[in-house]
N, C-alpha and C positions, 0 to 999 in steps of 0.2 A: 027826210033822212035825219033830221036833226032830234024831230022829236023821238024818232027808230033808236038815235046815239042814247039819248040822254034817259030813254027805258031802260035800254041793255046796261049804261052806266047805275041806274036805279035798281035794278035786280041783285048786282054784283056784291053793291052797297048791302042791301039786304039780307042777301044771302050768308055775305060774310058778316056781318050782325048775329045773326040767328049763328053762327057757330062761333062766336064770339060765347055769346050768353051759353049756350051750351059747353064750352071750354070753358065759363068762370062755376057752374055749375059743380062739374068735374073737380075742379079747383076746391068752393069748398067744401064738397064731399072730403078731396082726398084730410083738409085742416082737421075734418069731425070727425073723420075715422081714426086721423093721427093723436088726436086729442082725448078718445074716446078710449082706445087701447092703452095711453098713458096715464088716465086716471083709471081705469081697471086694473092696471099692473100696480098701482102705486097704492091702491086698497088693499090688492093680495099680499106684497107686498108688507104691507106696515101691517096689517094681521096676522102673519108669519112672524116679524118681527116681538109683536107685540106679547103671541103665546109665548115664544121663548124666552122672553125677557122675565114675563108671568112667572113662570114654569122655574128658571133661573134664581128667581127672588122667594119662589116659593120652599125650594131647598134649601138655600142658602140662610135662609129664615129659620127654619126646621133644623137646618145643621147645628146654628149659633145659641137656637133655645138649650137643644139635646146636650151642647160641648159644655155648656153654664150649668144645668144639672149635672154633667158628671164631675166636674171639677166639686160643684157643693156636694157632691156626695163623696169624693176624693179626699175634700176637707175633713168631711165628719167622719171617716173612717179612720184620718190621720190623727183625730184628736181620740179615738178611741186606742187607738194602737198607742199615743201619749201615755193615758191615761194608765194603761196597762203597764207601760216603762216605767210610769212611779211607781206602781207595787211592787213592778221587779224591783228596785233600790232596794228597798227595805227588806235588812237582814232574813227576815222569817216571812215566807208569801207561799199561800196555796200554791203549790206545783202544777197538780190536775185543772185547777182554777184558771191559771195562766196561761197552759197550752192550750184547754177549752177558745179561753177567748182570742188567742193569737190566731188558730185556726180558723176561726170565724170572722176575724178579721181580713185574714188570706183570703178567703170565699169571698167574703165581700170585694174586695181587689180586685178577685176573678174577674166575679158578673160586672162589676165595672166596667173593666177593660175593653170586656166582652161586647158589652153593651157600647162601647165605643168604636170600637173597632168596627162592628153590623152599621151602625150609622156616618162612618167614615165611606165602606165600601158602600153605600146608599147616593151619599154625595159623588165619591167617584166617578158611578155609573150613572150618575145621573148626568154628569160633565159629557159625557158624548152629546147629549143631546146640545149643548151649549157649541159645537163644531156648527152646528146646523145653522148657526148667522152665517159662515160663510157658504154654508150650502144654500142657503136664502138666497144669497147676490149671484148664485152662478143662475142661477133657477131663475130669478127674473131677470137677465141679463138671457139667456136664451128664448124665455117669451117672449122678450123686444124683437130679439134677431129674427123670431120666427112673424111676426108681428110685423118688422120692419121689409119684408119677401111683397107682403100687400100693401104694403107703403109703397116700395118702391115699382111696382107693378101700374099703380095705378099712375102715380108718376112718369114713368114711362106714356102710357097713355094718355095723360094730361099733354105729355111732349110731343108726341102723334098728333094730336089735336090741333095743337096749333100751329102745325107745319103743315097738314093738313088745309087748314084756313090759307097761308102763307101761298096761294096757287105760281108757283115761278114760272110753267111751261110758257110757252111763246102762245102769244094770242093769235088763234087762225086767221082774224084780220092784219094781221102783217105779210102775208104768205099770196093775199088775197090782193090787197090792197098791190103789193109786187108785182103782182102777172097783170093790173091791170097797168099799171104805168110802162110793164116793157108793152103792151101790147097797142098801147096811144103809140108809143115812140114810133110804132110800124106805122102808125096811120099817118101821124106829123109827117115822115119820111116821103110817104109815097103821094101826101098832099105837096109836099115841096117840088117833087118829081126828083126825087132820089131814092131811085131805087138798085143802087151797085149794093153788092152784098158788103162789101168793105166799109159803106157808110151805115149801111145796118149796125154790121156790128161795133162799129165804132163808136156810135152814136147810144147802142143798147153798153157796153162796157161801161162806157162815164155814167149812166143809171145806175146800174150797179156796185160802182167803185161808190156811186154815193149813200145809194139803200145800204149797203154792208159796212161801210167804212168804220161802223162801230163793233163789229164784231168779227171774230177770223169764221164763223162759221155761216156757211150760207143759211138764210130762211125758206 
């Protein structure tokens, strides 16, 4: 019997071993998957980041070179349109001469402006795309949550596992081991030569009151 106990205790052991290692298993599957999906996101992520930033410096660049040429060419218009205002001073000055080149200086103003104005609304519209860093963060902040479903999922199952292992039900040798002690008590009885049913039961009651006294629910 003893060595019968201490197999069925060797089994137990084992058994719950082998789900043991299968629950650490589990376990870190779920760390590498969790690890896995975080450094994926965190690439898409700074890539996304990174074009925009690109993208960002590359107008802003383009804007700064474009706004320094028109400013120099702002100047050298200003210094021709000067240059013009000192011939107006003087008493006697080509008429046709003057309005020739103030005209031309107008024109030039123009295509300036012109020419600024095309690479203002350039930058402008390029600034939409600059919204797009906080479009970035929603966008990877729903690939975690979507991401975070088979986290939690396996998680869950990881929690299954080990409840699982955790066997609480009542061992059928309790139930067992029960009917055979009420069923001595009949023998003890009727070897004593008591056989009134009143000392039956009374005698099986105090077995009982001691087998159960740890729980309100019979086994």
């Amino acid at each position: 019997m003893r060595q019968i106990g201490r197999y069925v205790m060797g089994e137990i052991e084992r058994e719950a071993k082998a789900k043991l290692r299968l629950a650490s298993e589990e376990l870190e599957e779920l760390i590498r998957l969790f690890s896995e999906n975080i450094k994926q996101s965190k690439e898409v992520f700074k890539n996304k980041l990174y074009e925009l930033r690109k993208h960002a410096e590359l107008f802003l660049n383009n804007y700064s070179l474009h706004r320094e040429q028109i400013i120099l060419e702002i100047n050298q218009n200003e210094k021709k349109l000067g240059k013009l205002a000192r011939q107006i001073s003087k008493k006697k000055f080509d008429t046709n001469a003057a309005a020739d080149q103030l005209i031309e200086i107008a024109t030039t103003h123009g295509e300036i402006k012109n020419n600024y104005v095309e690479k203002r609304n350039e930058l402008e519209a390029s600034m939409n795309e600059w919204l797009k860093f906080t479009e970035s963060v929603s966008e990877i902040v729903t690939l975690l949550h979507t991401k975070s479903s088979e986290w939690e999922n396996n998680a869950r199952n990881l929690g299954i596992s080990y409840q699982e292992i955790a066997d609480t039900s009542i061992p059928s040798e309790f139930q067992n081991s029960r009917k055979t002690i009420l069923e001595y008590s009949i023998s003890i009885l009727l070897s004593a030569g008591k056989r009134e049913q009143n000392d039956m039961m009374s005698f099986e009651g105090q077995l009982k009151d001691l087998m159960d006294k740890t729980s309100n629910e019979e086994i």
